[in-house]
PQR file with spaces between the fields and no chain letter, atoms N, CA, C, O and H, PARSE charges and radii, in Angstrom:
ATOM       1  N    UNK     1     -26.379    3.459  -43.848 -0.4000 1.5000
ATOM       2  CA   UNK     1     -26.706    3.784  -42.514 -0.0000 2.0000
ATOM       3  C    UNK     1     -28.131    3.487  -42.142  0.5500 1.7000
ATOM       4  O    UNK     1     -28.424    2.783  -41.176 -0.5500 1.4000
ATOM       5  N    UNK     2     -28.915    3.990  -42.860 -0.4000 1.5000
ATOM       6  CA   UNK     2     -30.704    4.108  -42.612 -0.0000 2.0000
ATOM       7  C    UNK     2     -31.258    3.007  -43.293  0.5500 1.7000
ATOM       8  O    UNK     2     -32.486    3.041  -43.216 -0.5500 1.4000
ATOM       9  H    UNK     2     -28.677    4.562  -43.645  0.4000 1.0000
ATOM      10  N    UNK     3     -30.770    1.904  -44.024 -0.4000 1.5000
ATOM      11  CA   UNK     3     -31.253    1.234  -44.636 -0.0000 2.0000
ATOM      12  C    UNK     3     -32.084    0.246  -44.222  0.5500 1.7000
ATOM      13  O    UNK     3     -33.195   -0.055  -44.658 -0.5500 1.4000
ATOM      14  H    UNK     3     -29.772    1.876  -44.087  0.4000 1.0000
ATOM      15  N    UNK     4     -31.355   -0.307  -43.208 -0.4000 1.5000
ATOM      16  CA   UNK     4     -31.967   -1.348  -42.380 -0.0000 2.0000
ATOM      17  C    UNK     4     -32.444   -0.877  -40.687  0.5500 1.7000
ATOM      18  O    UNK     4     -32.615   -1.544  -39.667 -0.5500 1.4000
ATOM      19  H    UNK     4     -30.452   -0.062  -42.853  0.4000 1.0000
ATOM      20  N    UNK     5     -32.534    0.415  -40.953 -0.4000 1.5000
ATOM      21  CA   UNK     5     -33.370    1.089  -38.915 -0.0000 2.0000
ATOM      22  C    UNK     5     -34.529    0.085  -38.638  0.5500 1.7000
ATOM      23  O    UNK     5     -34.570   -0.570  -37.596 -0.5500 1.4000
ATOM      24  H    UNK     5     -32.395    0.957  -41.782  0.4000 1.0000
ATOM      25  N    UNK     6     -35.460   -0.003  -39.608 -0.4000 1.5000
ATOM      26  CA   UNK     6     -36.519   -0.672  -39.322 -0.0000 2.0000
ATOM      27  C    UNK     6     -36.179   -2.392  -39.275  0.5500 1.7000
ATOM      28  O    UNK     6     -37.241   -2.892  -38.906 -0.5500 1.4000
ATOM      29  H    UNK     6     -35.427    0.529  -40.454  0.4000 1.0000
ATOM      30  N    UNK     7     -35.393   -3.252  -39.440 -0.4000 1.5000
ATOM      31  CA   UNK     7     -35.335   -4.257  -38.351 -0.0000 2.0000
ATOM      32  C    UNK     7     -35.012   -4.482  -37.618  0.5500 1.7000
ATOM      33  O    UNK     7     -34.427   -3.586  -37.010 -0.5500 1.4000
ATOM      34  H    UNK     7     -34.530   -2.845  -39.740  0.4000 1.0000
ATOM      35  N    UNK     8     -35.068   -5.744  -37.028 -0.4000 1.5000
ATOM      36  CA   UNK     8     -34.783   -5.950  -35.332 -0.0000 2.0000
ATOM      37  C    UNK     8     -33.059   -6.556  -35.693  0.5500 1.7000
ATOM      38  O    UNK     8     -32.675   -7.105  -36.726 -0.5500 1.4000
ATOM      39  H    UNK     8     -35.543   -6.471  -37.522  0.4000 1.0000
ATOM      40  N    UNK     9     -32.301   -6.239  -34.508 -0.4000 1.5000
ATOM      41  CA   UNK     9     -31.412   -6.643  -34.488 -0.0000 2.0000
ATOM      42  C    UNK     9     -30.840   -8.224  -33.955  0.5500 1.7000
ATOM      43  O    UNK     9     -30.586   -8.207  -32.750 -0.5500 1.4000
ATOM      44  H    UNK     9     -32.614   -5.794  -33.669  0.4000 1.0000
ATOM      45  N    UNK    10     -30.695   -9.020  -34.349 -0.4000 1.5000
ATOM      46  CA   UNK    10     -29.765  -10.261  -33.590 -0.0000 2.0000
ATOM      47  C    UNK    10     -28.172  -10.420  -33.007  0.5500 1.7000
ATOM      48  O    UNK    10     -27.139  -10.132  -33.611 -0.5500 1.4000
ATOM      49  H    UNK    10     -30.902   -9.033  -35.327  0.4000 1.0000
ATOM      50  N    UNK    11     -28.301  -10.916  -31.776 -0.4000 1.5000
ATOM      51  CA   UNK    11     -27.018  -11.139  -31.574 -0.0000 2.0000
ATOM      52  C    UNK    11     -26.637  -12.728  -30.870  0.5500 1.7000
ATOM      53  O    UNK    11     -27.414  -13.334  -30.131 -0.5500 1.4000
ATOM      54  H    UNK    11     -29.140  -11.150  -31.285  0.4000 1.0000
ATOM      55  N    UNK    12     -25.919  -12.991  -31.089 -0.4000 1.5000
ATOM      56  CA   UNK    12     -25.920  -14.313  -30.712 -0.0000 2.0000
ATOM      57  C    UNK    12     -24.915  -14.150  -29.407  0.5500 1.7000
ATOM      58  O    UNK    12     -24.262  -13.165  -29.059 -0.5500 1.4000
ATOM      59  H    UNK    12     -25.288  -12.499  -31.689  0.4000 1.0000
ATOM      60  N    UNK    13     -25.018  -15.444  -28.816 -0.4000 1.5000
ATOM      61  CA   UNK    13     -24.613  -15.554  -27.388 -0.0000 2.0000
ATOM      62  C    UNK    13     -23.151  -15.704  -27.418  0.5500 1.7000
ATOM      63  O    UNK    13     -22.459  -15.115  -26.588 -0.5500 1.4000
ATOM      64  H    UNK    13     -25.548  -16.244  -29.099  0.4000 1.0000
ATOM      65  N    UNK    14     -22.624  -16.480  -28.353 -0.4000 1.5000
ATOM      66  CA   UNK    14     -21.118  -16.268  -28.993 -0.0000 2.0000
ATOM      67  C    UNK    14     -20.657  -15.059  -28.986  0.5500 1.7000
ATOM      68  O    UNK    14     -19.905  -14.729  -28.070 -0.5500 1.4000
ATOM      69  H    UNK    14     -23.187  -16.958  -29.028  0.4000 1.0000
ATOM      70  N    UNK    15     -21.029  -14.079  -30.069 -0.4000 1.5000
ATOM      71  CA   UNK    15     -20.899  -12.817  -30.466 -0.0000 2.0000
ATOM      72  C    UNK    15     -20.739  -11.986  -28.587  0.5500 1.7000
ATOM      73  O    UNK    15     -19.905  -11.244  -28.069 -0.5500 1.4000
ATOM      74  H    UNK    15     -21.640  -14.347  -30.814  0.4000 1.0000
ATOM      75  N    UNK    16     -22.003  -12.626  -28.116 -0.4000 1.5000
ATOM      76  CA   UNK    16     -21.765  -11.449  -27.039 -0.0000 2.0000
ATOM      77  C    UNK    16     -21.103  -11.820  -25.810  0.5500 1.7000
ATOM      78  O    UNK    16     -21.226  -11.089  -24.827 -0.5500 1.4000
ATOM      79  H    UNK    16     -22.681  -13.229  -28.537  0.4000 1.0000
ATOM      80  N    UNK    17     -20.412  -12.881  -25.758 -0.4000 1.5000
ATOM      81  CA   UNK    17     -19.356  -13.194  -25.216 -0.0000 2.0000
ATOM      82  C    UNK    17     -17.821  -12.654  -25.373  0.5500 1.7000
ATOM      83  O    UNK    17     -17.071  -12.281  -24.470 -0.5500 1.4000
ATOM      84  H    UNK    17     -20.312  -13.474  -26.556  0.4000 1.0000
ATOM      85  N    UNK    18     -17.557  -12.721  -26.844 -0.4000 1.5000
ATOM      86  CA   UNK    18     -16.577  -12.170  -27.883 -0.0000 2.0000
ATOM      87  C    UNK    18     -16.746  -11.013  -27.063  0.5500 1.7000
ATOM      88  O    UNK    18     -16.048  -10.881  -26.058 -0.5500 1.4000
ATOM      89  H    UNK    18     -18.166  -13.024  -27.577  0.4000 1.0000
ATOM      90  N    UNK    19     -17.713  -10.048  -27.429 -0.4000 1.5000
ATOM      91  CA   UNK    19     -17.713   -8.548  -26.668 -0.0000 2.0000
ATOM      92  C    UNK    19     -17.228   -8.367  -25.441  0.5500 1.7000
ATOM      93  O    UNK    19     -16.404   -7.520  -25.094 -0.5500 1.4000
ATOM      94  H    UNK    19     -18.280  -10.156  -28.246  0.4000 1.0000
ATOM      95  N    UNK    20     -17.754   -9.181  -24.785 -0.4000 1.5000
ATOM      96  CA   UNK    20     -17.555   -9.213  -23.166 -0.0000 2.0000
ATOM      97  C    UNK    20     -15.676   -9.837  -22.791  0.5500 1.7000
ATOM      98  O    UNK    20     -15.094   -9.620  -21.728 -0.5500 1.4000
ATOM      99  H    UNK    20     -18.423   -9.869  -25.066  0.4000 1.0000
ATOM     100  N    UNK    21     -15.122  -10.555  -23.915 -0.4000 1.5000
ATOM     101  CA   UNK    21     -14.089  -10.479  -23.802 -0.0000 2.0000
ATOM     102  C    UNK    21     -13.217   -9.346  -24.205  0.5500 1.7000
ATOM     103  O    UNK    21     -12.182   -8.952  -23.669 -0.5500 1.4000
ATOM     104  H    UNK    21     -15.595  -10.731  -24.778  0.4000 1.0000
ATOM     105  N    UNK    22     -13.671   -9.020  -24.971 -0.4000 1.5000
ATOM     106  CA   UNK    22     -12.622   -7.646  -25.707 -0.0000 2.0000
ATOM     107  C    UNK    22     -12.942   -6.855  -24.625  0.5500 1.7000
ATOM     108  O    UNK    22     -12.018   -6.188  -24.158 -0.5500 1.4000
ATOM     109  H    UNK    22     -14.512   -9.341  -25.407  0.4000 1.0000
ATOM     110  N    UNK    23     -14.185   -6.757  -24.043 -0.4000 1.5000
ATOM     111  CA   UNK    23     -13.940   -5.552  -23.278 -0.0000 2.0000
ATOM     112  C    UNK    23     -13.162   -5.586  -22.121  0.5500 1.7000
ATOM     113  O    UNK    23     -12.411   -4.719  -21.675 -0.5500 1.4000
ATOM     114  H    UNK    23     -14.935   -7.299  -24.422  0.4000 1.0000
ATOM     115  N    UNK    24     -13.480   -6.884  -21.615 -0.4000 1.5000
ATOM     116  CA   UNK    24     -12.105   -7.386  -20.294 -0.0000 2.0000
ATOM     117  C    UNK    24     -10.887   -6.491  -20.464  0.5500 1.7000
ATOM     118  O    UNK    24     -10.419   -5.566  -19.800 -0.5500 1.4000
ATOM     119  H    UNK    24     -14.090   -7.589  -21.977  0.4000 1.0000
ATOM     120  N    UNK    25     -10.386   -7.378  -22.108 -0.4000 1.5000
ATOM     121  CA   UNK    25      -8.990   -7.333  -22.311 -0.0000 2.0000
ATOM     122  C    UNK    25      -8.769   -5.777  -22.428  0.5500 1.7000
ATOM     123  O    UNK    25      -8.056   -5.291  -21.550 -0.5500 1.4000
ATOM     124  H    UNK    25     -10.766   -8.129  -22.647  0.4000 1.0000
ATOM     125  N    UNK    26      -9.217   -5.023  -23.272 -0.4000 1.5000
ATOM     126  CA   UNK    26      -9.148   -3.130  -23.362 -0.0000 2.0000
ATOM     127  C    UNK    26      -9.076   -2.797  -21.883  0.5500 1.7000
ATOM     128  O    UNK    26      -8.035   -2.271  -21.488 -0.5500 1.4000
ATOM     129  H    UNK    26      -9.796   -5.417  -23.986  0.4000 1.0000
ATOM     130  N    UNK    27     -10.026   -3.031  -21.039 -0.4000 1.5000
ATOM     131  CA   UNK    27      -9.774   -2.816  -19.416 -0.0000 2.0000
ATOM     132  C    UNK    27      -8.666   -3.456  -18.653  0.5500 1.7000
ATOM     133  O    UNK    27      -8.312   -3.092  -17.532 -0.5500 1.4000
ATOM     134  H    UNK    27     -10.871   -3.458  -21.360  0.4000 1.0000
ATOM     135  N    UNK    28      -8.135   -4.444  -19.343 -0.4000 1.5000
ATOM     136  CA   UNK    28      -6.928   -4.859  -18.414 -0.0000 2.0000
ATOM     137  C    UNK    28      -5.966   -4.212  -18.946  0.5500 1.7000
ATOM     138  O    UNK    28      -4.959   -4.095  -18.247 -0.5500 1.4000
ATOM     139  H    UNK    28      -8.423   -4.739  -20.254  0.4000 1.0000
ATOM     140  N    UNK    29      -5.955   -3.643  -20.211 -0.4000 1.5000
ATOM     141  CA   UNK    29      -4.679   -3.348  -21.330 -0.0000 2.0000
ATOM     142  C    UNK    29      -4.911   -2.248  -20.535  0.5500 1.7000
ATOM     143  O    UNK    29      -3.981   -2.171  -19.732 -0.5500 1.4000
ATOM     144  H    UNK    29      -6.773   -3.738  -20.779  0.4000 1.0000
ATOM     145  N    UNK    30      -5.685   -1.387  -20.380 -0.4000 1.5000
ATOM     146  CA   UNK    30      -5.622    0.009  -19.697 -0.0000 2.0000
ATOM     147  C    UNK    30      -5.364    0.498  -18.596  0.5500 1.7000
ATOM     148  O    UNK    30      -4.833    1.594  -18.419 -0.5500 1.4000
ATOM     149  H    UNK    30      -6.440   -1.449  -21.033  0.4000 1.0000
ATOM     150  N    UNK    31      -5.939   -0.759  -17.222 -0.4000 1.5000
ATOM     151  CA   UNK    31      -4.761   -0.872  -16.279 -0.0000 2.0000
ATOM     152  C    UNK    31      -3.527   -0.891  -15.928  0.5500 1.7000
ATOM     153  O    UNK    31      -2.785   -0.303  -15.141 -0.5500 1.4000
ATOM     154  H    UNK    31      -6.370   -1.650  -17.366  0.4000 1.0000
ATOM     155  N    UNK    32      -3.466   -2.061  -17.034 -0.4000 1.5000
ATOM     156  CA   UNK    32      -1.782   -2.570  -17.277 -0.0000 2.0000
ATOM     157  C    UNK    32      -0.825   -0.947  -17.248  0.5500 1.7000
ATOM     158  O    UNK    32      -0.004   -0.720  -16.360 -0.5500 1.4000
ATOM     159  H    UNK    32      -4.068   -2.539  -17.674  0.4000 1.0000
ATOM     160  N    UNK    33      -1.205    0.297  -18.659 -0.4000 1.5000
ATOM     161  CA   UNK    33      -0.838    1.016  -19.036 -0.0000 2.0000
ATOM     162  C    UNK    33      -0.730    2.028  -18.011  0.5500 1.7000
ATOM     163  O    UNK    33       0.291    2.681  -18.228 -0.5500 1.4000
ATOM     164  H    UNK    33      -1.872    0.113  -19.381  0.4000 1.0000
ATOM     165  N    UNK    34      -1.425    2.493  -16.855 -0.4000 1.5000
ATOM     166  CA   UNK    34      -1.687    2.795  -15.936 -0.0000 2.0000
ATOM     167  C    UNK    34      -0.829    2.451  -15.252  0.5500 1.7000
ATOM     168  O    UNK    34       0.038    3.321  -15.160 -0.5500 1.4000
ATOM     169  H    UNK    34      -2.255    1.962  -16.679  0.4000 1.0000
ATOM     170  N    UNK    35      -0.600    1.449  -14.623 -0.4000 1.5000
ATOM     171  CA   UNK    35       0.287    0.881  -13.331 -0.0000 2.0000
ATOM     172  C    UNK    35       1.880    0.646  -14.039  0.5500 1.7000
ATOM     173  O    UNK    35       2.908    0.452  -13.391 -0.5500 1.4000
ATOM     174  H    UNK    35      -1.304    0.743  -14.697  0.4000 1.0000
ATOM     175  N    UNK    36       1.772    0.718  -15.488 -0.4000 1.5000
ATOM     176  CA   UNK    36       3.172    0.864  -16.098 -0.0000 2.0000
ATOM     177  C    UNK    36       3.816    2.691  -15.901  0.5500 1.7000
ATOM     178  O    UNK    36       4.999    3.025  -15.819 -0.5500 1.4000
ATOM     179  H    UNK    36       0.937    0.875  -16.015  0.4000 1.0000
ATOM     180  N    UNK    37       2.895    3.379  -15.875 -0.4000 1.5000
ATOM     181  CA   UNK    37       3.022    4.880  -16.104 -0.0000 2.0000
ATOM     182  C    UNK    37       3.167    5.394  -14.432  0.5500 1.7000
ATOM     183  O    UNK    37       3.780    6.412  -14.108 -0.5500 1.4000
ATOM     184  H    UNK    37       1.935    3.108  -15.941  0.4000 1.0000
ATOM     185  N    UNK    38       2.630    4.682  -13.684 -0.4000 1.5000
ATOM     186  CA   UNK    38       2.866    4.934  -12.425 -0.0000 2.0000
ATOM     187  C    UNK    38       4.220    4.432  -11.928  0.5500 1.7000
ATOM     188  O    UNK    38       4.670    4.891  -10.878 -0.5500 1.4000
ATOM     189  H    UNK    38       2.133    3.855  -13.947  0.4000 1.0000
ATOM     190  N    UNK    39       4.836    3.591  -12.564 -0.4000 1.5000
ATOM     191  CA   UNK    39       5.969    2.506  -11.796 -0.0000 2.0000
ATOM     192  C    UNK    39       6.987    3.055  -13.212  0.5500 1.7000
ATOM     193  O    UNK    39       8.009    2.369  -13.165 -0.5500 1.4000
ATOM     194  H    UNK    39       4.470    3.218  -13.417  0.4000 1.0000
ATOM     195  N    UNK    40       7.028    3.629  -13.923 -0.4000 1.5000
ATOM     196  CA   UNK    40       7.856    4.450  -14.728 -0.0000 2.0000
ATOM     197  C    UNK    40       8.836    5.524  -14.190  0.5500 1.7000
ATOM     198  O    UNK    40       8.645    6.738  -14.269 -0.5500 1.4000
ATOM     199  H    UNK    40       6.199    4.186  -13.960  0.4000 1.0000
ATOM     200  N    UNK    41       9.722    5.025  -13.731 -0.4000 1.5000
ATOM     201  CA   UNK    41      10.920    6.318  -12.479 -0.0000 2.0000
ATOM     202  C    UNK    41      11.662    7.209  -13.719  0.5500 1.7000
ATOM     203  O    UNK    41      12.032    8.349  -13.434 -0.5500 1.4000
ATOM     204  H    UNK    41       9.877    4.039  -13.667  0.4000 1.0000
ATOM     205  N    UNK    42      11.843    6.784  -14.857 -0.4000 1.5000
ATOM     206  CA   UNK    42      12.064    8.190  -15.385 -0.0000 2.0000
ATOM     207  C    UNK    42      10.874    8.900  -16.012  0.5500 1.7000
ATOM     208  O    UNK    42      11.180    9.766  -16.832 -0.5500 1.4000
ATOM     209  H    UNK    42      11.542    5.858  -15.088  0.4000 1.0000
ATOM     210  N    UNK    43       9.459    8.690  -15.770 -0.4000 1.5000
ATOM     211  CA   UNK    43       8.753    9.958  -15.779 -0.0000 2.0000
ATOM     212  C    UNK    43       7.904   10.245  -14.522  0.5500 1.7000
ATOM     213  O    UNK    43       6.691   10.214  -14.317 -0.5500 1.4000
ATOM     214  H    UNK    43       9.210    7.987  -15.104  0.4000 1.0000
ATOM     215  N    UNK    44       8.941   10.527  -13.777 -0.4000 1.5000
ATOM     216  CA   UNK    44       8.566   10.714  -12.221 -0.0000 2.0000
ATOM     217  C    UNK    44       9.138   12.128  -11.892  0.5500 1.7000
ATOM     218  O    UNK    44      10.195   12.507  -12.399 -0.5500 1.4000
ATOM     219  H    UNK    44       9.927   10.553  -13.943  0.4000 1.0000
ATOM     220  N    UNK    45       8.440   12.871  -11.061 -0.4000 1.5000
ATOM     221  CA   UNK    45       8.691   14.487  -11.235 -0.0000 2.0000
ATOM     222  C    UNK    45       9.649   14.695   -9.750  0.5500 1.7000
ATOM     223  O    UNK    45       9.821   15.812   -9.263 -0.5500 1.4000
ATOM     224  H    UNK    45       7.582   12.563  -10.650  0.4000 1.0000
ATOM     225  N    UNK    46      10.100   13.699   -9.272 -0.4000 1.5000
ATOM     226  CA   UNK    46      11.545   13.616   -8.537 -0.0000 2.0000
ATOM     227  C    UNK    46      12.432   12.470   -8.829  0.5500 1.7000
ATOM     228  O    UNK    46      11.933   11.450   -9.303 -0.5500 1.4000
ATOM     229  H    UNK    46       9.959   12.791   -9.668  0.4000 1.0000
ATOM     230  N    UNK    47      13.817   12.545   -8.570 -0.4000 1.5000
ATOM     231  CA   UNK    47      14.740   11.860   -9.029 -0.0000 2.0000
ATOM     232  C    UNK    47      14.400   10.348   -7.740  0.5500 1.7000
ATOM     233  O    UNK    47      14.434    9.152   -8.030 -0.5500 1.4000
ATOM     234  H    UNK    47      14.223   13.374   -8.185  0.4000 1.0000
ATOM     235  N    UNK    48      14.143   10.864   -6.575 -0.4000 1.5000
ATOM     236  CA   UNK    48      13.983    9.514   -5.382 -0.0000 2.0000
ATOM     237  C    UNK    48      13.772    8.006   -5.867  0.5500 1.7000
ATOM     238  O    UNK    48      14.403    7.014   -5.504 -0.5500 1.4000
ATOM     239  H    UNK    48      14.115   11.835   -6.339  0.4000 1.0000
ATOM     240  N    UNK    49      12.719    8.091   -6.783 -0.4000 1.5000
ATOM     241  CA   UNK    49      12.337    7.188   -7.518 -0.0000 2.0000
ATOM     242  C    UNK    49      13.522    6.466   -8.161  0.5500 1.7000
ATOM     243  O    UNK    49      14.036    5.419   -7.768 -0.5500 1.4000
ATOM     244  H    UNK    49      12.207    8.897   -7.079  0.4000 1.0000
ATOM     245  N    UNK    50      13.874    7.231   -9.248 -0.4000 1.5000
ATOM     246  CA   UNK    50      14.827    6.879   -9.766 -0.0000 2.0000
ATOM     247  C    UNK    50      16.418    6.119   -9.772  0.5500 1.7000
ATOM     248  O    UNK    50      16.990    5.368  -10.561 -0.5500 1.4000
ATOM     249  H    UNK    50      13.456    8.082   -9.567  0.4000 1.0000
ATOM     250  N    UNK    51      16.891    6.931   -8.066 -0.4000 1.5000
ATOM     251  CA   UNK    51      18.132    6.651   -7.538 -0.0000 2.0000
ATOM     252  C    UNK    51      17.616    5.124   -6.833  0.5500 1.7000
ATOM     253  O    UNK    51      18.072    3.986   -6.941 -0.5500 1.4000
ATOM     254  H    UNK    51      16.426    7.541   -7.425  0.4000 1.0000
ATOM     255  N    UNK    52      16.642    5.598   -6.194 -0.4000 1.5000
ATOM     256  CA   UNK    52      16.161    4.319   -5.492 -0.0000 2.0000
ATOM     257  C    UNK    52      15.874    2.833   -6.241  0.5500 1.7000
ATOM     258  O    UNK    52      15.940    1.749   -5.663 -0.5500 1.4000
ATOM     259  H    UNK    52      16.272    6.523   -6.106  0.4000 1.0000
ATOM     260  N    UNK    53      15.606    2.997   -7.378 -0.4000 1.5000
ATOM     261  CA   UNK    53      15.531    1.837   -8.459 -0.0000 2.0000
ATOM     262  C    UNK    53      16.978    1.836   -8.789  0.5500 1.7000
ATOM     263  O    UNK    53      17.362    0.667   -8.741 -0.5500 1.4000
ATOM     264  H    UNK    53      15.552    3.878   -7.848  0.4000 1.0000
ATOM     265  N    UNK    54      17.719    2.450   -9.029 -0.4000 1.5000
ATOM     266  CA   UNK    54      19.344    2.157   -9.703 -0.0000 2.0000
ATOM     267  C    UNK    54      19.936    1.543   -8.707  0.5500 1.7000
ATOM     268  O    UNK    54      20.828    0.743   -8.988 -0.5500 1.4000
ATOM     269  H    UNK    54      17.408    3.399   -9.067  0.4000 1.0000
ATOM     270  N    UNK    55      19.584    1.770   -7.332 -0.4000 1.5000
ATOM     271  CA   UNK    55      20.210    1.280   -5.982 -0.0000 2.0000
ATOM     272  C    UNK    55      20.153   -0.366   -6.247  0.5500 1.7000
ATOM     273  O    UNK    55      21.058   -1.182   -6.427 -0.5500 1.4000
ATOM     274  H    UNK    55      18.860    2.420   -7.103  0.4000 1.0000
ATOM     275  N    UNK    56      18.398   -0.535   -6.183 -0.4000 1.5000
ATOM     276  CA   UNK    56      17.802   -1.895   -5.749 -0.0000 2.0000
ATOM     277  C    UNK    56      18.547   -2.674   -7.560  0.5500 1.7000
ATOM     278  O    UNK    56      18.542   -3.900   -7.673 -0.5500 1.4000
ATOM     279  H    UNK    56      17.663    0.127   -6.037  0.4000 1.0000
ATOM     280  N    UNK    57      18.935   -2.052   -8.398 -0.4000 1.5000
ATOM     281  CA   UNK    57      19.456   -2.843   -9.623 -0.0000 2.0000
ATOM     282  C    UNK    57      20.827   -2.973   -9.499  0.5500 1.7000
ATOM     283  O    UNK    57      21.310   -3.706  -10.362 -0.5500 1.4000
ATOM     284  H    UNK    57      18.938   -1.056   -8.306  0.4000 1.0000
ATOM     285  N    UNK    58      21.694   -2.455   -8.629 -0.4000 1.5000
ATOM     286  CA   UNK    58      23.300   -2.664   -8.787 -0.0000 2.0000
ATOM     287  C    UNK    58      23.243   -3.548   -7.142  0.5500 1.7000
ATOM     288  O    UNK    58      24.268   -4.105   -6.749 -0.5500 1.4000
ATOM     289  H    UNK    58      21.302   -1.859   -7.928  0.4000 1.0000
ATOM     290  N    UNK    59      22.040   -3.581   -6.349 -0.4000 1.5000
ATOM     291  CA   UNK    59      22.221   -4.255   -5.004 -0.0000 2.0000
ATOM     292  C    UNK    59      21.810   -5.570   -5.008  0.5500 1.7000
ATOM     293  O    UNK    59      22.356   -6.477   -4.381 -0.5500 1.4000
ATOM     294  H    UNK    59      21.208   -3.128   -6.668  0.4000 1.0000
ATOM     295  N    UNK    60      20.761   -5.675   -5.781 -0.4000 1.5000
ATOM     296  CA   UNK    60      20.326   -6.661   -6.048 -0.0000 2.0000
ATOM     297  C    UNK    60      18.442   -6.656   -4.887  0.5500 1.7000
ATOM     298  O    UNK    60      17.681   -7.622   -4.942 -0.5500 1.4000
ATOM     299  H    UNK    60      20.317   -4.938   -6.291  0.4000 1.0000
């Protein structure tokens, strides 16, 4: 842990790109998970949802 406090750190412009992508992707993955949990009709705390999706799947 303490071994190396006293130097300076490097990061390269690669590396901190890499970062800047992962962090995109964790923020889109977490949206994604979000707008999946919202648009989820069986964990919806009325059935409306639900009937209304079984409708639009046997109606087309």
């Amino acid at each position: 842990g303490d071994l190396f406090a006293d130097k300076e750190v490097f990061v390269t412009s690669g590396y901190k790109a890499k970062l800047a992508e992962r962090q995109a992707d964790l923020e889109r993955e977490k949206l994604e998970d979000k707008r999946e949990a919202l648009l989820n009709v069986l964990q919806q705390d009325n059935m409306d949802a639900f009937y209304r999706f079984q409708l639009k799947l046997r109606t087309g």
